[in-house]
C-alpha positions as CSV (number, residue, x, y, z in Angstrom):
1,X,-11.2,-27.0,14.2
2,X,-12.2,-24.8,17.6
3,X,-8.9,-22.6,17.6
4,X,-7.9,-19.5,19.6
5,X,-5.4,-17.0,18.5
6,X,-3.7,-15.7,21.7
7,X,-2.5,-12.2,21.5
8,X,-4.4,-10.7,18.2
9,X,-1.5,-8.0,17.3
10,X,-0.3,-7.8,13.8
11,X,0.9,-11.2,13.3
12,X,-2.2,-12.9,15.0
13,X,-4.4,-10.6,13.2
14,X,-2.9,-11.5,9.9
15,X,-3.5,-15.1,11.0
16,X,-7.3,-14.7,11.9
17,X,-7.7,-12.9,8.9
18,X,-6.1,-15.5,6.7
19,X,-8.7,-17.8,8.6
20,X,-11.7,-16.3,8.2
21,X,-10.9,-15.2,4.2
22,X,-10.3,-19.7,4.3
23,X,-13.2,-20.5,6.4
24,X,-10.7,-22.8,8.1
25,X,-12.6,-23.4,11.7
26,X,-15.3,-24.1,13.7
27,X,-15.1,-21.9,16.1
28,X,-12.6,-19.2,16.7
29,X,-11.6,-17.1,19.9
30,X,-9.6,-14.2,19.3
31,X,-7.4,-12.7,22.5
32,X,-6.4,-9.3,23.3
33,X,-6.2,-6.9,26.1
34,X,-7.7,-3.7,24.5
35,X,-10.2,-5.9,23.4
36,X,-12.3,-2.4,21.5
37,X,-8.9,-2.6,18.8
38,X,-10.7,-6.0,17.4
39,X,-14.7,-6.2,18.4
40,X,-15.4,-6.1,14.7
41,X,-14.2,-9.1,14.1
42,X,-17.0,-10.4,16.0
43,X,-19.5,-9.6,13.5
44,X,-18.2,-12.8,11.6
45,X,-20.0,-16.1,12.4
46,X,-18.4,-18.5,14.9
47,X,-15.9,-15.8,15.9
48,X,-15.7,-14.5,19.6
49,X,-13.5,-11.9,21.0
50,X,-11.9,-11.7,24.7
51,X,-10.1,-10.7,27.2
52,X,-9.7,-13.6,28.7
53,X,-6.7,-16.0,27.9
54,X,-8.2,-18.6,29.8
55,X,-12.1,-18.6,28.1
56,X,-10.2,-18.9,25.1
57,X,-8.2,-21.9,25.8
58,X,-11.1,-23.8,27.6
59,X,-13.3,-23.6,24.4
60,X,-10.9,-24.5,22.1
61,X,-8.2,-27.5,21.0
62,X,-5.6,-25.7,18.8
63,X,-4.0,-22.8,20.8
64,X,-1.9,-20.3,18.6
65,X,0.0,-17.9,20.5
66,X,0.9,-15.0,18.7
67,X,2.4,-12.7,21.7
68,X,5.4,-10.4,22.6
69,X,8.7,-12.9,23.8
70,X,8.3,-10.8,27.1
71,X,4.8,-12.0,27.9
72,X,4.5,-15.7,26.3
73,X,6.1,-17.3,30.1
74,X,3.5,-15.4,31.8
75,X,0.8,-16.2,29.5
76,X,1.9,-20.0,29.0
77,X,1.6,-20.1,33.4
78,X,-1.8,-18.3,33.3
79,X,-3.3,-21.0,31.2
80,X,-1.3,-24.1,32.2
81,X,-4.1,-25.6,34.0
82,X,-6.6,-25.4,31.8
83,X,-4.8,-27.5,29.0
84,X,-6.0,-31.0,28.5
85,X,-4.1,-34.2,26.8
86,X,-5.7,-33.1,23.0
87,X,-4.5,-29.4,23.3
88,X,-1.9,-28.5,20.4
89,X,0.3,-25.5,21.3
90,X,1.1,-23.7,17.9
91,X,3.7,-21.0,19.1
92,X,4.9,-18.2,16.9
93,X,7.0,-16.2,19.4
94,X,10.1,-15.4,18.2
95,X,12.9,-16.6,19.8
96,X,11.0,-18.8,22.6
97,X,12.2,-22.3,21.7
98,X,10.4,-25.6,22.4
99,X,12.6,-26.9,26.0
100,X,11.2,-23.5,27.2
101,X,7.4,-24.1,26.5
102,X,8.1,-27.4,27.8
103,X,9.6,-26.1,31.6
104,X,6.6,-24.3,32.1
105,X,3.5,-26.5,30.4
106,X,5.2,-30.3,30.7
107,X,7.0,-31.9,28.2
108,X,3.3,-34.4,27.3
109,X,1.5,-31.6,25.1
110,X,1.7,-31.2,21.9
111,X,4.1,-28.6,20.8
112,X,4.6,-26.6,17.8
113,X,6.5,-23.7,16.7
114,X,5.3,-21.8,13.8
115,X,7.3,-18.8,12.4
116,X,4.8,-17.2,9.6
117,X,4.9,-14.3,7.8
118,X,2.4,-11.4,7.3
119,X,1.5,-12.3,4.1
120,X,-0.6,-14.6,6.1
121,X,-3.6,-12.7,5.7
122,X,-3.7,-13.2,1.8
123,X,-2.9,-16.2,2.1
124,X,0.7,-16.3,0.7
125,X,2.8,-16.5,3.8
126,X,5.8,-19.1,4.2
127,X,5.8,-20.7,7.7
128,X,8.7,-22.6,8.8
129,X,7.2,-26.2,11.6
130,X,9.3,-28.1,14.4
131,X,7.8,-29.4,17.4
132,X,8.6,-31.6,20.2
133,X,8.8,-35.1,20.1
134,X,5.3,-34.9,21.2
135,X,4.4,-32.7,19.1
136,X,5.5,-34.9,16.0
137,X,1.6,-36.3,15.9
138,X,0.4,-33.4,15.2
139,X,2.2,-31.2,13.3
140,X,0.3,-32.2,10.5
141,X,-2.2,-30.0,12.0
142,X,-0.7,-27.0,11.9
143,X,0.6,-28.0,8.4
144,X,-3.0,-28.3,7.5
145,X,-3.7,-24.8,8.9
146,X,-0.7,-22.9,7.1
147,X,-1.2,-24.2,4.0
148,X,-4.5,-22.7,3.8
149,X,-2.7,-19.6,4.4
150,X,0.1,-19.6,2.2
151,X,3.1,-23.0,1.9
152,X,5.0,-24.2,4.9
153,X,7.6,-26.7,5.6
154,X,8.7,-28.5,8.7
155,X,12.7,-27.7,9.9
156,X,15.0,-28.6,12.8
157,X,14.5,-26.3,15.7
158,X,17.9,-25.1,15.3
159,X,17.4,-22.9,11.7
160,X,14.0,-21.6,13.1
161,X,16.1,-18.5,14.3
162,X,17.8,-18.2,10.3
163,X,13.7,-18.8,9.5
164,X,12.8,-16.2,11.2
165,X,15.1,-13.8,9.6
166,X,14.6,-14.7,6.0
167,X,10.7,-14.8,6.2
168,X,9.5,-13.0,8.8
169,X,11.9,-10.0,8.9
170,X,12.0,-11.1,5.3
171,X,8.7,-9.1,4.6
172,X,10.0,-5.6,5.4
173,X,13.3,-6.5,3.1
174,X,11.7,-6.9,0.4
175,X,9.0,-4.2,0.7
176,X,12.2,-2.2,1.1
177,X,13.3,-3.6,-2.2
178,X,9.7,-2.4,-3.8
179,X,9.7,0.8,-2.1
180,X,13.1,1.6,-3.7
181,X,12.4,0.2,-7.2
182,X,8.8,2.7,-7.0
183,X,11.4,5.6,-6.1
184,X,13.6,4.5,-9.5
185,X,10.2,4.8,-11.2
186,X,9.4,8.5,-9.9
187,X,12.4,9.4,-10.6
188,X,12.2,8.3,-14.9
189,X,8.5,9.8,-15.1
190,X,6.2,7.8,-13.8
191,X,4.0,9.3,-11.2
192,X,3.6,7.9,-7.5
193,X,0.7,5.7,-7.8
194,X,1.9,4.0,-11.5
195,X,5.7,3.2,-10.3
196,X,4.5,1.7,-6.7
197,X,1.8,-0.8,-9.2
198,X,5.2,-1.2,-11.8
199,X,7.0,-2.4,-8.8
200,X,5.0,-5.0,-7.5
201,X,3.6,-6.6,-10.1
202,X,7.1,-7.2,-11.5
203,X,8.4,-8.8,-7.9
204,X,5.3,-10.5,-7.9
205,X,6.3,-12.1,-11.7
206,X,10.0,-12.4,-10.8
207,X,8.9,-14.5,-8.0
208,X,6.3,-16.5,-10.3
209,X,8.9,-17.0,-12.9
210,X,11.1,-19.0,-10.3
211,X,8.1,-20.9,-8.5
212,X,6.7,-22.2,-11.3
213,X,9.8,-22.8,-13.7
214,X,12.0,-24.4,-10.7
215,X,14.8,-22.8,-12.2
216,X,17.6,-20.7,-10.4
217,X,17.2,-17.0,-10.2
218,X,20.7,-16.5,-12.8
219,X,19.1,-18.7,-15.0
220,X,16.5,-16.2,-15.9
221,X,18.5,-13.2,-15.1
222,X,20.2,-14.6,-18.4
223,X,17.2,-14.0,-20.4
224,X,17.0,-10.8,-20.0
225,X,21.0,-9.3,-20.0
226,X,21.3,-9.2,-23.4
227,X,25.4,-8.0,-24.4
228,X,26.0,-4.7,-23.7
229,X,22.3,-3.9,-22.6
230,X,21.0,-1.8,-20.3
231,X,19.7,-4.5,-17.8
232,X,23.2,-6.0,-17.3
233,X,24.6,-2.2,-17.2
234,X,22.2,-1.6,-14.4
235,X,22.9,-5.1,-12.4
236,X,26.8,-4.1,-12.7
237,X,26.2,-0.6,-11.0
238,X,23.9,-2.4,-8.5
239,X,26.6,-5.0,-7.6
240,X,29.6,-2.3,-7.4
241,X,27.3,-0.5,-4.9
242,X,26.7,-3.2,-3.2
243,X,23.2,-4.6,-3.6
244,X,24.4,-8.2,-3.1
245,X,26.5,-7.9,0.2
246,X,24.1,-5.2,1.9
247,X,21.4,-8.1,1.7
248,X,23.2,-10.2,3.3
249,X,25.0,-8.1,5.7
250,X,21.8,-7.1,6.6
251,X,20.4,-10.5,7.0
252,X,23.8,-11.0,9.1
253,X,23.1,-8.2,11.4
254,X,19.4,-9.5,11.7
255,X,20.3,-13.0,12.8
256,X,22.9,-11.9,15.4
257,X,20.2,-9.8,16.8
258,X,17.7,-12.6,17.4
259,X,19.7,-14.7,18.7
260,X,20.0,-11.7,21.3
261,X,16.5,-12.4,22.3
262,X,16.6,-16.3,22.4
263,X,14.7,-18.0,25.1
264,X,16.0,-22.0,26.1
């Protein structure tokens, strides 16, 4: 596949790495205006970096943009006329939805919005699909692509703003949720560097446990809150302080914002 990632920030560097680490393309053309941040990454095979939106698009069929909201209508018009009939537009711009992309680029490409995570460049992000009705022949493309780089599954427009909340801002609640459980750690002994591997590992098996068993998160909880232990003890304290409804509350506050910043 001859794919360009336009705009290599965080997200589309997360995206070329996760590409590279799967060897998943032919050729790949990485964008960016300070190009110096990213000339590195030409030191892999196959791999060229620009400046130029436009050299990017002309040598390559999947197009992934990976820009600010505020720039992707300027971008989209800069390299309108250089798309041909085989392009496929892969867009992960929050909050720029699909009648938008079609206003400025024609409603005959093919269209796809991505929303991934940055656990993209280990391969483990989730990445929520719609597309156009174009776009419908070929979002098994961009399937293709994010399951090299972690699971995704196809939605309805409409929940890609929810989406983006629970796995893209998704990320930083949960590290928040590890950096507070390393803290716990400190705080009972364990030094810095032992609590923060504690931590991890045991979200990483909590989420294991649920992947692989299928089963509901209670379901295991109740394998571990034996009567009057100290695990229930601790999940009662959580709850009265509000563990529960501040994740959501926050996930609340989260999706009213992006809907703030939501582009028709």
């Amino acid at each position: 596949m001859k794919i360009a990632i336009i705009g290599t920030g965080n997200l589309g560097l997360s995206i070329a790495k996760g590409l590279i680490v799967n060897n998943a393309f032919t050729t790949l053309y990485l964008t960016k205006r300070k190009t110096e941040e990213i000339q590195e990454y030409e030191q892999h095979s196959k791999l060229k970096v620009t400046s130029d939106n436009r050299e990017a698009v002309q040598h390559s069929d999947i197009l992934i943009f990976a820009v600010q909201p505020t720039q992707m209508e300027r971008i989209l018009k800069e390299i309108k006329d250089d798309l041909h009939e085989n392009h496929v537009l892969i867009s992960t711009v929050t909050g720029f939805k699909i009648p938008a992309i079609e206003a400025i680029v024609g409603e005959e490409q093919f269209i796809v919005r991505s929303m991934p995570n940055t656990a993209i460049a280990v391969g483990k992000s989730m990445t929520c699909l719609c597309s156009n009705e174009k776009g419908k022949k070929r979002i098994a493309i961009a399937e293709a692509i994010f399951n090299r780089l972690g699971t995704s599954i196809i939605i309805p427009e409409n929940k890609m703003q929810a989406a983006t909340v629970i796995c893209a801002s998704g990320i930083a609640f949960w590290m928040r949720l590890i950096r507070a459980t390393t803290q716990g750690a400190v705080q009972l002994g364990f030094d810095a560097k032992d609590a923060h591997e504690l931590s991890m590992q045991t979200c990483l098996g909590a989420a294991s446990l649920l992947i692989e068993s299928g089963k509901h998160p209670e379901e295991e909880i109740d394998k571990v809150t034996t009567p009057r232990g100290c695990t229930i003890e601790g999940l009662n304290e959580m709850e009265h302080n509000g563990l529960s409804s501040s994740l959501i509350k926050g996930i609340q506050a989260s999706f009213k914002k992006i809907n703030t910043i939501t582009t028709d």
